[in-house]
Backbone as XML, in Angstrom:
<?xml version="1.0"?>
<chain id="A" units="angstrom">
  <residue number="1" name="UNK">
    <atom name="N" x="-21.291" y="6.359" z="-1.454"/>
    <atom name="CA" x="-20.700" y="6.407" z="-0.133"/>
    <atom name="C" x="-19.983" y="7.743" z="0.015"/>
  </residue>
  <residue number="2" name="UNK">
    <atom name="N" x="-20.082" y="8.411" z="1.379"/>
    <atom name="CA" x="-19.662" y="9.848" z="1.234"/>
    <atom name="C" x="-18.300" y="9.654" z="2.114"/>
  </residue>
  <residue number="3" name="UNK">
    <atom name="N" x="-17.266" y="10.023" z="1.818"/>
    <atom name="CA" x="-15.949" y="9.670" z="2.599"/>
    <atom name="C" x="-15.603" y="10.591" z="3.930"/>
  </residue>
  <residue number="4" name="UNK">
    <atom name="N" x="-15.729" y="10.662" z="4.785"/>
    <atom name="CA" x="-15.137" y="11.719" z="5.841"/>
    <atom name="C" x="-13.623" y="11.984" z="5.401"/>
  </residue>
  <residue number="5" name="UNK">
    <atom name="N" x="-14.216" y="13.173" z="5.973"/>
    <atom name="CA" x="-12.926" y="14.591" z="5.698"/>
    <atom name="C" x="-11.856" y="14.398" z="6.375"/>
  </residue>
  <residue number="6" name="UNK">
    <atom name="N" x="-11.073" y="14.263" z="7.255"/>
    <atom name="CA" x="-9.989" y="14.530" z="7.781"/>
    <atom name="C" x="-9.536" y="16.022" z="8.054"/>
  </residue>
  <residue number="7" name="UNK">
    <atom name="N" x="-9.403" y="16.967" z="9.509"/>
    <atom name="CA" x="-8.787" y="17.721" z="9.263"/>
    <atom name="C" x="-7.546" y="17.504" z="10.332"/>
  </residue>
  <residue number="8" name="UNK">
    <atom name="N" x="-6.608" y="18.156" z="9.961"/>
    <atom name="CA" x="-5.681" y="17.574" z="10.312"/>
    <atom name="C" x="-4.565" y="18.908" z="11.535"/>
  </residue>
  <residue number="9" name="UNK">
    <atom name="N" x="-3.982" y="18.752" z="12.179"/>
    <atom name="CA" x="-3.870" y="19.505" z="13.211"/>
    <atom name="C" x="-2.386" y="19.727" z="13.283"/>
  </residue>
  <residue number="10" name="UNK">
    <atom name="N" x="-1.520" y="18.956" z="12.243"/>
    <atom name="CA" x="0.030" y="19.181" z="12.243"/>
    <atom name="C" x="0.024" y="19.396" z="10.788"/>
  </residue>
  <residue number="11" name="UNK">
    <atom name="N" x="1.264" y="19.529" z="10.669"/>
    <atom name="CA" x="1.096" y="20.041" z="8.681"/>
    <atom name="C" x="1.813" y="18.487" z="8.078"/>
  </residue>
  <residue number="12" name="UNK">
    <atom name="N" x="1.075" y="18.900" z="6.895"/>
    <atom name="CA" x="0.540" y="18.014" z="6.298"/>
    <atom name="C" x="1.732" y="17.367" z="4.839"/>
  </residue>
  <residue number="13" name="UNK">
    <atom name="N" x="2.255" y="16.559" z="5.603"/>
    <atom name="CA" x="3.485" y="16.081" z="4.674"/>
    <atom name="C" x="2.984" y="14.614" z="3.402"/>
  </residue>
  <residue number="14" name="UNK">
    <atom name="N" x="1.696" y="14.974" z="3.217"/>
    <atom name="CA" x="1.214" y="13.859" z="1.914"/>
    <atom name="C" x="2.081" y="13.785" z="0.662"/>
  </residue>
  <residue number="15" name="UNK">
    <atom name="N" x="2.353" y="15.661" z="0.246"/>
    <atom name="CA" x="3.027" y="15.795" z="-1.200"/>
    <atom name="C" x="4.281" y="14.902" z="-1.289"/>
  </residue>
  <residue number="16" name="UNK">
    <atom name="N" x="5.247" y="15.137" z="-0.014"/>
    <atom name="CA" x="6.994" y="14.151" z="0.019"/>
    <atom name="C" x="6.518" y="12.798" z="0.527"/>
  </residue>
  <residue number="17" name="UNK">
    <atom name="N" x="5.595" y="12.230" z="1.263"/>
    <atom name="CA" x="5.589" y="11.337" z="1.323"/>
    <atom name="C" x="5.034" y="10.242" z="-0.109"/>
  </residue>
  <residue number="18" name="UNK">
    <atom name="N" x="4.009" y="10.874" z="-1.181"/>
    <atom name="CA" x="3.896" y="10.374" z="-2.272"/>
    <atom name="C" x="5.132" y="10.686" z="-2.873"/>
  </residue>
  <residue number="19" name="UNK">
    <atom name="N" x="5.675" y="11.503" z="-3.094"/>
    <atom name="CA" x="7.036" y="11.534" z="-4.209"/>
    <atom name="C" x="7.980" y="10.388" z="-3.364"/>
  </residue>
  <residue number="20" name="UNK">
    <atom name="N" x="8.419" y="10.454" z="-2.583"/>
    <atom name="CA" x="8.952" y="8.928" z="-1.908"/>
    <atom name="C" x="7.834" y="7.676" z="-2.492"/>
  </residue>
  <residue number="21" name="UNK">
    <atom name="N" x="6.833" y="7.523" z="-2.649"/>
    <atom name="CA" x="6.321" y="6.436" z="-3.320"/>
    <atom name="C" x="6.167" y="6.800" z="-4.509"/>
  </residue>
  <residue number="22" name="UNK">
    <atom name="N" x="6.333" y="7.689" z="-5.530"/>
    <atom name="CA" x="6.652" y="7.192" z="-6.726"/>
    <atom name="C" x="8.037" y="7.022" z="-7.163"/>
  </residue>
  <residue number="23" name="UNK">
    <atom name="N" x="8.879" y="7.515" z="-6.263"/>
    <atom name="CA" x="10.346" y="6.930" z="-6.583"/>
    <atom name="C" x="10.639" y="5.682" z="-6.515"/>
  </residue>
  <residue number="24" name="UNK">
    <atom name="N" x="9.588" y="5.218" z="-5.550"/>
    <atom name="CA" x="9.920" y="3.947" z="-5.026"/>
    <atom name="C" x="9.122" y="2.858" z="-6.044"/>
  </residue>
  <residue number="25" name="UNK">
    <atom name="N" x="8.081" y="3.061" z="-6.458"/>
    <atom name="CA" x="6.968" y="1.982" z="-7.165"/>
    <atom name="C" x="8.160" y="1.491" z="-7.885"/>
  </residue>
  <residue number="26" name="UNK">
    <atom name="N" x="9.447" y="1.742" z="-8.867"/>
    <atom name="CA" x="9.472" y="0.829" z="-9.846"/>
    <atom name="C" x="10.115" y="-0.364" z="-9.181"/>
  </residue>
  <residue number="27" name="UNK">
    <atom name="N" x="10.963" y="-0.510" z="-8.087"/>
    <atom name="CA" x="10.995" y="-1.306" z="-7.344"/>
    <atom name="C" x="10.572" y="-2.352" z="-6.571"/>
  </residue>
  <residue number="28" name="UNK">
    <atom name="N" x="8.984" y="-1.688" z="-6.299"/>
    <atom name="CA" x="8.058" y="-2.158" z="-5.819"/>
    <atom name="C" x="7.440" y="-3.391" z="-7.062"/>
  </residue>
  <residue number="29" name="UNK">
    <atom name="N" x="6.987" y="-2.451" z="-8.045"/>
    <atom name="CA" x="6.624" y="-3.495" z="-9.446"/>
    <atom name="C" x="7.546" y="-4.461" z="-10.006"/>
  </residue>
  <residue number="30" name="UNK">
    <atom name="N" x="8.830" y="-4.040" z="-10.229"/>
    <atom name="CA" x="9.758" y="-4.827" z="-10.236"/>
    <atom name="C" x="10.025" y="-6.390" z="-9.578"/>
  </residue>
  <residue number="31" name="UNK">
    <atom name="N" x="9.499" y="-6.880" z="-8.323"/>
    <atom name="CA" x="9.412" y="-8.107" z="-7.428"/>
    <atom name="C" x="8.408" y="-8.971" z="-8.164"/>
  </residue>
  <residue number="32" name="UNK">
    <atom name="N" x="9.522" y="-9.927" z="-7.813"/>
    <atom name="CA" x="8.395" y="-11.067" z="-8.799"/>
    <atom name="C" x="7.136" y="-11.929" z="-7.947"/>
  </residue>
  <residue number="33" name="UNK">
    <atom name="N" x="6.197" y="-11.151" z="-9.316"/>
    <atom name="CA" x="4.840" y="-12.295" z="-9.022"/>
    <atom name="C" x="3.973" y="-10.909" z="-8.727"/>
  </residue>
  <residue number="34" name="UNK">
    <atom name="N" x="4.577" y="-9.165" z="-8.710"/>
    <atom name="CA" x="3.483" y="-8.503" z="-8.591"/>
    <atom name="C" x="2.543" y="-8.211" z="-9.539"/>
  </residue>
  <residue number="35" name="UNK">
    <atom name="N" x="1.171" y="-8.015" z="-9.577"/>
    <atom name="CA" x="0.213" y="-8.086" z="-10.215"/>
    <atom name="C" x="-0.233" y="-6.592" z="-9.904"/>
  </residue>
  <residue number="36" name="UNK">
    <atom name="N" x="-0.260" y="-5.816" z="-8.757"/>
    <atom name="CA" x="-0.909" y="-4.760" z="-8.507"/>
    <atom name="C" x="-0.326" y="-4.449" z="-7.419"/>
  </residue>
  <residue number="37" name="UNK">
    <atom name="N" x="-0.655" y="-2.575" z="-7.177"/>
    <atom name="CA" x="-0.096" y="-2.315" z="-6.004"/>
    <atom name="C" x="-1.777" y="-0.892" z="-5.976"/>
  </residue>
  <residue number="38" name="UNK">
    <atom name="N" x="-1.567" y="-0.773" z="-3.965"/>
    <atom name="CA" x="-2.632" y="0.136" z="-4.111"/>
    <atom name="C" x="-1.965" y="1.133" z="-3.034"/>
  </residue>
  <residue number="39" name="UNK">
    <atom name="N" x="-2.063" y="2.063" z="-2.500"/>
    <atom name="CA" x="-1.856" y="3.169" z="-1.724"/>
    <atom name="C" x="-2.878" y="3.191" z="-0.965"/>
  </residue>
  <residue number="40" name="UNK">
    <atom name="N" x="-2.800" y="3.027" z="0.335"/>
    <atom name="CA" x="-4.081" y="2.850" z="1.601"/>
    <atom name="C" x="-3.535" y="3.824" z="2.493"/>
  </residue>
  <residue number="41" name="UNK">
    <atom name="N" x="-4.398" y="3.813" z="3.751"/>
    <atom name="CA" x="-4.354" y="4.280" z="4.691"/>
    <atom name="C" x="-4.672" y="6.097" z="4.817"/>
  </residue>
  <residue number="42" name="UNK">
    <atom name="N" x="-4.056" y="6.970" z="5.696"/>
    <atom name="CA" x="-4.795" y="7.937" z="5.174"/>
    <atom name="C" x="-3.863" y="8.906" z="4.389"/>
  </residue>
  <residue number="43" name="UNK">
    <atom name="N" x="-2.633" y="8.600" z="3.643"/>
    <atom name="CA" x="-1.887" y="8.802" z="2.541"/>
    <atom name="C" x="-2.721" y="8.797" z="1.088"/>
  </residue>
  <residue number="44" name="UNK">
    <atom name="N" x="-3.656" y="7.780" z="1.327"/>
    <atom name="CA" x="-4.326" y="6.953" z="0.078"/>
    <atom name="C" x="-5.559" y="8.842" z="0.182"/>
  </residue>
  <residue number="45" name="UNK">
    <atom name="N" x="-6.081" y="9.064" z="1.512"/>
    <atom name="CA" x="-6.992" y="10.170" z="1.687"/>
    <atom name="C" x="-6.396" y="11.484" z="1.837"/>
  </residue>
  <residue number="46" name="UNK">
    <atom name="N" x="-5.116" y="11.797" z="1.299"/>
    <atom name="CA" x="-4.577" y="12.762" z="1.209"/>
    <atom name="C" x="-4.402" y="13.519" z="2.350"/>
  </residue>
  <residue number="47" name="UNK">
    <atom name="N" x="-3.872" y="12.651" z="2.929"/>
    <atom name="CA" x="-3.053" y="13.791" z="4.517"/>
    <atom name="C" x="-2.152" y="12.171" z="5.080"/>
  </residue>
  <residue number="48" name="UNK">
    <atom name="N" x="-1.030" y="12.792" z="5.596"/>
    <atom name="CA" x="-0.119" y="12.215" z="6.390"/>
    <atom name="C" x="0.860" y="13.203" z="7.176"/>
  </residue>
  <residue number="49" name="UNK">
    <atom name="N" x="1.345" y="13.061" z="8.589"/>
    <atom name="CA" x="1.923" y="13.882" z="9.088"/>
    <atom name="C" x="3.262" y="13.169" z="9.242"/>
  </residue>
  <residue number="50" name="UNK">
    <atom name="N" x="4.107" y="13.802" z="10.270"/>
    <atom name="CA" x="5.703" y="13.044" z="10.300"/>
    <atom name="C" x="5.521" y="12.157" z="11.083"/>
  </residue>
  <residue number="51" name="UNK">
    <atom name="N" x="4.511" y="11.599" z="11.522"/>
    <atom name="CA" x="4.337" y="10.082" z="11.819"/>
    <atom name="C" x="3.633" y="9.183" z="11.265"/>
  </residue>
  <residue number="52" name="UNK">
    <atom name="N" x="3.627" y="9.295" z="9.946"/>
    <atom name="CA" x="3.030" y="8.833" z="9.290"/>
    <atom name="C" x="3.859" y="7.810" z="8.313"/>
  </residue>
  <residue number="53" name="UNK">
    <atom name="N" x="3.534" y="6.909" z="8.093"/>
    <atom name="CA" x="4.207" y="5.644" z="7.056"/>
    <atom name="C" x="3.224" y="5.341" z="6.138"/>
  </residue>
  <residue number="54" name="UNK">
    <atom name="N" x="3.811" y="4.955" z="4.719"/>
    <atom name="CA" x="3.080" y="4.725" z="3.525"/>
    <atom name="C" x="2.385" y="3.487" z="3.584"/>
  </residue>
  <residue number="55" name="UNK">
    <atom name="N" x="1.199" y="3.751" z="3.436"/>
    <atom name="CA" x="0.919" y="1.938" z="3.723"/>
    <atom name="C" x="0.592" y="1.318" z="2.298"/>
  </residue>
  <residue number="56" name="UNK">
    <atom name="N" x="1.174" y="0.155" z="1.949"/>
    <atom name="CA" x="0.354" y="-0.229" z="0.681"/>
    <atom name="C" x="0.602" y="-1.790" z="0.457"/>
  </residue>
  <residue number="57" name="UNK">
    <atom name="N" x="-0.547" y="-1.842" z="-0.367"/>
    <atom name="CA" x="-0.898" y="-3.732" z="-0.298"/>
    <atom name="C" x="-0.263" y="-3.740" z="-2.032"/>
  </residue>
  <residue number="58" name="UNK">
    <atom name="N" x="0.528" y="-5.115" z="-1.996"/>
    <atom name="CA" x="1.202" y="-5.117" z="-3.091"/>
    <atom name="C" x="0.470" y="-6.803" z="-3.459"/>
  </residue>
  <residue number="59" name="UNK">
    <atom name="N" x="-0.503" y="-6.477" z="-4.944"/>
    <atom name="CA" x="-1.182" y="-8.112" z="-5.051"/>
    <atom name="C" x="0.221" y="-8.663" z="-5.501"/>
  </residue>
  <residue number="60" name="UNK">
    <atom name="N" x="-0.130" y="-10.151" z="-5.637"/>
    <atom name="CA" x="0.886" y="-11.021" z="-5.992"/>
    <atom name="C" x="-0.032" y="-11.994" z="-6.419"/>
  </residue>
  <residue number="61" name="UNK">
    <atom name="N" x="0.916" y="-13.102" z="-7.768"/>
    <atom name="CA" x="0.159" y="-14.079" z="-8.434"/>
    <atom name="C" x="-0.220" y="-15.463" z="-7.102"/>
  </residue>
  <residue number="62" name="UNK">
    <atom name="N" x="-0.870" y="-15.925" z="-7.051"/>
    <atom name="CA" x="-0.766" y="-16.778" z="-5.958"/>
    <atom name="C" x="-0.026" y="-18.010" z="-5.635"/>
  </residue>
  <residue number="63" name="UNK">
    <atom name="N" x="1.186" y="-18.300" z="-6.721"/>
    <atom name="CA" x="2.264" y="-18.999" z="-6.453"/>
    <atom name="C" x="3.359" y="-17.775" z="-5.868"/>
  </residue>
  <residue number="64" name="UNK">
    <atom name="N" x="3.531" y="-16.812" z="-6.328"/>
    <atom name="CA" x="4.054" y="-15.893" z="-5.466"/>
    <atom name="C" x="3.735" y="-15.363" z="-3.939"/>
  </residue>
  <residue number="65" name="UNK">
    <atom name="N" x="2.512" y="-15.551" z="-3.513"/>
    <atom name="CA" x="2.130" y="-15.279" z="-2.638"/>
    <atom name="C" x="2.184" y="-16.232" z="-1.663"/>
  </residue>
  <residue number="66" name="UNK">
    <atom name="N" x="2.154" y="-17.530" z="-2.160"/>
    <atom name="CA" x="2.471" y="-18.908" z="-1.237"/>
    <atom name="C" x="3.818" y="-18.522" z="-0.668"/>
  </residue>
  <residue number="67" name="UNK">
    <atom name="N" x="4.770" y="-18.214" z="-2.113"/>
    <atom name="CA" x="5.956" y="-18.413" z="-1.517"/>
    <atom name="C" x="6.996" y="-17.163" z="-0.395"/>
  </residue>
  <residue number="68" name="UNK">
    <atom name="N" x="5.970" y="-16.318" z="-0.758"/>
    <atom name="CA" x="6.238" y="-15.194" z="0.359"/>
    <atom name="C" x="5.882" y="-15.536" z="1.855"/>
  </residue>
  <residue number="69" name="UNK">
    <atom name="N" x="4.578" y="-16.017" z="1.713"/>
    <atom name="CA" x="4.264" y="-16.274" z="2.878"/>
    <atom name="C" x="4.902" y="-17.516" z="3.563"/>
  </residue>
  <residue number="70" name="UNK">
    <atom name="N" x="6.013" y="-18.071" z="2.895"/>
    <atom name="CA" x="6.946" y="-19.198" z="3.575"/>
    <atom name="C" x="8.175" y="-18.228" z="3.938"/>
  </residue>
  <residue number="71" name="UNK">
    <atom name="N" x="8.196" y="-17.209" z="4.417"/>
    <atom name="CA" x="9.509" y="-16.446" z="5.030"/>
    <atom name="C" x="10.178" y="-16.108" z="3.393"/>
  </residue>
  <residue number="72" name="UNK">
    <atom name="N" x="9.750" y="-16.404" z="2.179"/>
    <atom name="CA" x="10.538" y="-16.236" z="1.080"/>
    <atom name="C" x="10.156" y="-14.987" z="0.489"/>
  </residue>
  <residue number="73" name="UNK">
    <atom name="N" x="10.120" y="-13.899" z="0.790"/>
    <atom name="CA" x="9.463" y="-12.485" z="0.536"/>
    <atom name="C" x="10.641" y="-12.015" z="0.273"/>
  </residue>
  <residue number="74" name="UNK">
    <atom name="N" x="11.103" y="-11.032" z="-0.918"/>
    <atom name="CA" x="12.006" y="-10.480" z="-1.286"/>
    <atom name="C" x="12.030" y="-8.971" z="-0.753"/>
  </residue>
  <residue number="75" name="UNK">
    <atom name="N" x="11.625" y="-8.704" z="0.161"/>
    <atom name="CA" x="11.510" y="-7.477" z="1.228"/>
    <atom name="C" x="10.743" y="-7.372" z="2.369"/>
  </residue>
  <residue number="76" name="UNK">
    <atom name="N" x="10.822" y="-7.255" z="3.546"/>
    <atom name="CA" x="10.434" y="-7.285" z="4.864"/>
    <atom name="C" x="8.946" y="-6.579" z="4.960"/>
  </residue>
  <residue number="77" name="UNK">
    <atom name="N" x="7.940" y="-7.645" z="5.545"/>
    <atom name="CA" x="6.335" y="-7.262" z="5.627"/>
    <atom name="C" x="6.125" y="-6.348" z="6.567"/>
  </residue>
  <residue number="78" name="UNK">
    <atom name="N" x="4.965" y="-5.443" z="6.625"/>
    <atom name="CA" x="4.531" y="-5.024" z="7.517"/>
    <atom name="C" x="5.204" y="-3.407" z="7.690"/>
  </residue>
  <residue number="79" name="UNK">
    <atom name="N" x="5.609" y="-3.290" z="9.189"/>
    <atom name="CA" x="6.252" y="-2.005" z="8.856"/>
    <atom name="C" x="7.616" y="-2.510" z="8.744"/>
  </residue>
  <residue number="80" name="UNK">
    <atom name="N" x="8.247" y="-1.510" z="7.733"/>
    <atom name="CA" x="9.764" y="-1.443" z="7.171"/>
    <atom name="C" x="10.381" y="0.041" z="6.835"/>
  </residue>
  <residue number="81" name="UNK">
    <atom name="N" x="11.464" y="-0.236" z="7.098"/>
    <atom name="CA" x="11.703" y="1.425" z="6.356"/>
    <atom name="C" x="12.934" y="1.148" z="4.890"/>
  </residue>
  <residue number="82" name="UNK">
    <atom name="N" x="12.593" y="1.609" z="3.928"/>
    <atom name="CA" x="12.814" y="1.845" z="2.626"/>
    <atom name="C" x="13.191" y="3.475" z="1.667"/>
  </residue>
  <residue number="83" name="UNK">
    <atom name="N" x="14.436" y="3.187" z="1.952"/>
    <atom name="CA" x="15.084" y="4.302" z="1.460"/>
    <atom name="C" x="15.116" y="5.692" z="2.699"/>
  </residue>
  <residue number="84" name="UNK">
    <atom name="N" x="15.038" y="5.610" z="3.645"/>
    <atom name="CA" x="14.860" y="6.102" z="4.726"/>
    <atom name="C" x="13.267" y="6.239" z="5.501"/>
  </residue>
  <residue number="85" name="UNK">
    <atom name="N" x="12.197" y="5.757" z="4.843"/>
    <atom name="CA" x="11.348" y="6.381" z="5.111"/>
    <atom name="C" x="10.479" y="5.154" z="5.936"/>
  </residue>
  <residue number="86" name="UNK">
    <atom name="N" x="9.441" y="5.194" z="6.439"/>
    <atom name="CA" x="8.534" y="4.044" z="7.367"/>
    <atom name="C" x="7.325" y="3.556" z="5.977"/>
  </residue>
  <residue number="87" name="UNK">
    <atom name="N" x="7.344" y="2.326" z="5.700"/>
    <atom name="CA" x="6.436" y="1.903" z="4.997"/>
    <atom name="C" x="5.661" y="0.810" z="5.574"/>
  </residue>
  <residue number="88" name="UNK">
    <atom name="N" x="4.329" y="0.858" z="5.444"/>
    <atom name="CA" x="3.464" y="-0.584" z="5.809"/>
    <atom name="C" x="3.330" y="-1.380" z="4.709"/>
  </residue>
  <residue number="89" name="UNK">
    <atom name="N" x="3.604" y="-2.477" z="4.843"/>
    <atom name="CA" x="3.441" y="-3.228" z="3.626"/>
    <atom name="C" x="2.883" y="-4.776" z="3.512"/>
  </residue>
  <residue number="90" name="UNK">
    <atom name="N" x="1.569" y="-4.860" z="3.134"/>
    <atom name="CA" x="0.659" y="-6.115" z="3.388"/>
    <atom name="C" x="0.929" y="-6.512" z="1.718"/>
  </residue>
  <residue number="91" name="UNK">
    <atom name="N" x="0.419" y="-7.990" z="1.741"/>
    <atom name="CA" x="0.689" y="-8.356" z="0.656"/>
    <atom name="C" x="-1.135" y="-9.607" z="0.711"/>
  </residue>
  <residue number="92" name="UNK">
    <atom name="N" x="-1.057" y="-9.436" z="-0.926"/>
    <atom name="CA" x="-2.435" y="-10.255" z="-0.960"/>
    <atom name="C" x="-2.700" y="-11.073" z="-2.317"/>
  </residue>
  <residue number="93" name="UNK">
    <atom name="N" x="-2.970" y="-12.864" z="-1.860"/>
    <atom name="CA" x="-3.077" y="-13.065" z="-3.289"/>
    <atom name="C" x="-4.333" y="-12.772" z="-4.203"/>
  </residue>
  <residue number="94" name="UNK">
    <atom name="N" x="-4.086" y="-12.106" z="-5.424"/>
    <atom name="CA" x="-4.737" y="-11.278" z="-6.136"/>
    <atom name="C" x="-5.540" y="-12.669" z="-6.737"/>
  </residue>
  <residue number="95" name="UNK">
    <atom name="N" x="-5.438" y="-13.607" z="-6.842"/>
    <atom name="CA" x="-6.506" y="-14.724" z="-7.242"/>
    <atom name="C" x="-7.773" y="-14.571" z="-5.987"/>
  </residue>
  <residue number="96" name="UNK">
    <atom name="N" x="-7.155" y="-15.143" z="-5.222"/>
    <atom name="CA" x="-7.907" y="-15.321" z="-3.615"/>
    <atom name="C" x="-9.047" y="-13.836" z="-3.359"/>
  </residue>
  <residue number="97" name="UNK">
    <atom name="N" x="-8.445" y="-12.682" z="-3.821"/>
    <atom name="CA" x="-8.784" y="-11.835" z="-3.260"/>
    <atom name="C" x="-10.008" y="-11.326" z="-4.426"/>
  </residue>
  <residue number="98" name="UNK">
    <atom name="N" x="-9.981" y="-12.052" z="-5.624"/>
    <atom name="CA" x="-10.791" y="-11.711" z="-6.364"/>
    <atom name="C" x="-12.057" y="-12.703" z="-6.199"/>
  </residue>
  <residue number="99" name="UNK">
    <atom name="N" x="-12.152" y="-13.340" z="-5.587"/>
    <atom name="CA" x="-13.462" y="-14.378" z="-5.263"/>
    <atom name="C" x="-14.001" y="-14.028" z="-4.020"/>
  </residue>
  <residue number="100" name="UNK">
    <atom name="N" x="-13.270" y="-12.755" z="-3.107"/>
    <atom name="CA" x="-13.778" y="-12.184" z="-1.794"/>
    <atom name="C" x="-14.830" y="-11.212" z="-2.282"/>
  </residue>
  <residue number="101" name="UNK">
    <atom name="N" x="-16.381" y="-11.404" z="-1.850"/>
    <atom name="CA" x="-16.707" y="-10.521" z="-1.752"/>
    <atom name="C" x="-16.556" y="-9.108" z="-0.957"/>
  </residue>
  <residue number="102" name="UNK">
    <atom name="N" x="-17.043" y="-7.305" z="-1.237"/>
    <atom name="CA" x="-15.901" y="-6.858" z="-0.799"/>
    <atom name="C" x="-17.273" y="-6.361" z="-0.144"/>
  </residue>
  <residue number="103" name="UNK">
    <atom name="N" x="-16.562" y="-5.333" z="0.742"/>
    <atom name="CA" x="-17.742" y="-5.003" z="1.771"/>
    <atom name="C" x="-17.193" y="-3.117" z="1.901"/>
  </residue>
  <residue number="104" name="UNK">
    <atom name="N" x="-18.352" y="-2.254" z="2.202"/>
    <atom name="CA" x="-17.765" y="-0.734" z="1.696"/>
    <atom name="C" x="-16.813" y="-0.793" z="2.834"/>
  </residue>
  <residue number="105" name="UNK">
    <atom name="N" x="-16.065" y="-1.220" z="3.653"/>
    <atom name="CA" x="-14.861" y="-1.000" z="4.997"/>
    <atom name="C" x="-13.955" y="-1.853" z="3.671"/>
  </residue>
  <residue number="106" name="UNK">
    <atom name="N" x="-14.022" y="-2.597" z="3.112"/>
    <atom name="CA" x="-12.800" y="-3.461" z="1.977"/>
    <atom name="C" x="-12.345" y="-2.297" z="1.183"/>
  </residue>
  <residue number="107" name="UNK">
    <atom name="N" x="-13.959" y="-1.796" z="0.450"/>
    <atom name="CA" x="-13.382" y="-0.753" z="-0.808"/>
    <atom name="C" x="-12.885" y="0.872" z="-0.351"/>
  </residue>
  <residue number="108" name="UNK">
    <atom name="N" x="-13.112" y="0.828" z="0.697"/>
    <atom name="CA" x="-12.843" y="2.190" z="1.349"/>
    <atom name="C" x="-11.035" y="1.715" z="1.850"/>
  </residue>
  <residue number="109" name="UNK">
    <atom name="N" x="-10.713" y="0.725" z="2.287"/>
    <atom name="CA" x="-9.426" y="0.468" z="2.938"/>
    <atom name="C" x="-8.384" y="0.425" z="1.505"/>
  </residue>
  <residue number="110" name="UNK">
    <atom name="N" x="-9.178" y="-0.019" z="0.593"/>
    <atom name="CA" x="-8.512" y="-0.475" z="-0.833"/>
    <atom name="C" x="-7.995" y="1.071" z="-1.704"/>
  </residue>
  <residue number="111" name="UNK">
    <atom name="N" x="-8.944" y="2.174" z="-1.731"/>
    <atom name="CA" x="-8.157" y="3.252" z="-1.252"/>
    <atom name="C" x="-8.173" y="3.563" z="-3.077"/>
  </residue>
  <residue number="112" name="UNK">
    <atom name="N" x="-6.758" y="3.148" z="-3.363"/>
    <atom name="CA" x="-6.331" y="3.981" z="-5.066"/>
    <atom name="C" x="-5.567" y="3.285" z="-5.309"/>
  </residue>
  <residue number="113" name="UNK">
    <atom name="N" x="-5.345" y="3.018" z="-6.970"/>
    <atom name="CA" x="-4.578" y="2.000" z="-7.452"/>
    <atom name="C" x="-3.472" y="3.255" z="-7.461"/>
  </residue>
  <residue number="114" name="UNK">
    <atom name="N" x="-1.968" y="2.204" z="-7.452"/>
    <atom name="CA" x="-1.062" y="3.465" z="-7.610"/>
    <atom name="C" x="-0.990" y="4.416" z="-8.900"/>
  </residue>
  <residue number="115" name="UNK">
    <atom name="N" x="-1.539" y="3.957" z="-10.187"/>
    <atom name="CA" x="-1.654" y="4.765" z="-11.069"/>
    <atom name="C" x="-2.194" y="6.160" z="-11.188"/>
  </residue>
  <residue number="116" name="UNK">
    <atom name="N" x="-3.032" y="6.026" z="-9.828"/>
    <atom name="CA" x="-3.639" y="7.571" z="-9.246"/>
    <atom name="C" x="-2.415" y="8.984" z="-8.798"/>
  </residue>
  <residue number="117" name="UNK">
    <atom name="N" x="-1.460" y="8.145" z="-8.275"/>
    <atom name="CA" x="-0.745" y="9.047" z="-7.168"/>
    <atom name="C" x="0.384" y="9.928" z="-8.409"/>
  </residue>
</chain>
């Protein structure tokens, strides 16, 4: 699969917006029941501008993930801002999500495990 390029027309704040997510991951890993975290959106494709927010799907075991999804989430879904900055933040149970077959729009959205960044 060949990825389109992005060029981008404001400058290009990817480098501070990843160092804000690796300051942030141990926090992120830290919450109980995470299993994995990935870096999406087009942060994950190396460009973000100053309107740009980190987006990233954080797996969870799927008793963790039940219990998030009962309002019991130990940090606010979706967009949030964290440590000053705008983050998207989806959450997915990593059981569930391993019996989905994936489709190239899944593995393309799925992006980079954070061990990349």
């Amino acid at each position: 699969m060949v990825r389109p390029h992005v060029q981008l027309t404001t400058t290009n704040h990817s480098a501070e917006l990843r160092h804000h997510l690796r300051a942030t991951l141990p926090m992120l890993q830290a919450l109980p029941g995470v299993v994995g975290i990935t870096l999406n959106g087009g942060l994950a494709r190396g460009y973000g501008d100053h309107l740009s927010e980190i987006d990233v799907t954080i797996y969870l075991t799927p008793a963790h993930f039940a219990q998030w999804q009962r309002q019991q989430s130990p940090l606010a879904l979706g967009i949030t801002k964290i440590r000053g900055q705008l983050y998207d933040i989806k959450v997915v149970d990593l059981a569930a999500e391993q019996t989905t077959p994936w489709s190239d729009n899944a593995l393309w959205d799925a992006s980079i495990p954070f061990t990349s960044l």
